[in-house]
C-alpha positions, 0 to 999 in steps of 0.5 A: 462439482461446486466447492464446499462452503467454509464453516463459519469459524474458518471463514471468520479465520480468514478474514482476521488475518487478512485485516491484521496483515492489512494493518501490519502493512500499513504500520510498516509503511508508517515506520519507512516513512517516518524513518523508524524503519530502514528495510522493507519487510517482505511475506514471511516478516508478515507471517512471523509477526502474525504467527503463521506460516508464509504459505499460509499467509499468502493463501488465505489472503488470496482466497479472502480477497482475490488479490496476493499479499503483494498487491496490497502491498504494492498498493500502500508503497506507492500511495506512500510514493504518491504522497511522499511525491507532493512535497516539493522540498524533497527530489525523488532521490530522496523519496526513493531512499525514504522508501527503500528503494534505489532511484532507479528501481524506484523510477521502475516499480512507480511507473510500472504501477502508475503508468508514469515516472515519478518526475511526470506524476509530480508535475502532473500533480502540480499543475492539477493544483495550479488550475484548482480552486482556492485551497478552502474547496473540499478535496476530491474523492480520489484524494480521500482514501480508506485504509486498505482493511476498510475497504474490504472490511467495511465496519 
């Protein structure tokens, strides 16, 4: 039996609080980075900023989007690992502690996502940069990344 259609002001509901957690994950992760934040919030930090409930939280962002809050998440830690990664002045030692994350677990939750260690997407990383042009040519399309939110959110 084909499911009911959502009334519109569920529907909309639904898709606020998958942006305004978007943009709660990605002002969190700012804040790792930038040292203003020393622990990683998990589901139910989210859902108490947002004023609702952990469950519900998980929930409706499943049914918006297909994919859990974690995902998205996931997501935005490791472009943050990725980015944190170019910078050749800091080991990643470092970018793990930047993150909140033991080196080991780290070097685990990276190459369980990215396929590789960190130490093999830096060199890789570096090596593309060695064979590319000159510095002026337009970065590739994969370097350019829309926020999360704009991605399923398109304005």
């Amino acid at each position: 039996m084909p499911r009911p259609a959502l009334p519109p002001t569920l529907f909309a509901r639904q898709h606020e609080i998958t942006a305004d957690y978007l943009r709660e994950v990605d002002r969190h992760l700012a804040d790792i980075v930038a040292g203003r934040a020393t622990e990683m919030f998990e589901i139910r930090d989210f859902a108490g900023i947002l004023c609702i409930h952990a469950t519900h939280l998980s929930n409706t962002i499943k049914l918006a989007t297909g994919h859990s809050p974690c995902y998205f998440f996931e997501e935005r830690i490791l472009d943050a690992a990725r980015q944190l990664l170019r910078d050749p002045s800091r080991s990643v030692a470092d970018v793990a502690a930047n993150l909140t994350y033991d080196p080991s677990n780290f070097t685990k939750f990276f190459k369980r996502f990215q396929g590789c260690t960190p130490k093999q997407y830096r060199e890789q990383v570096w090596a593309a940069e060695r064979a590319a042009p000159a510095p002026e040519s337009v970065p590739a399309a994969a370097e350019v990344r829309k926020p999360v939110a704009a991605a399923y959110f398109p304005a």
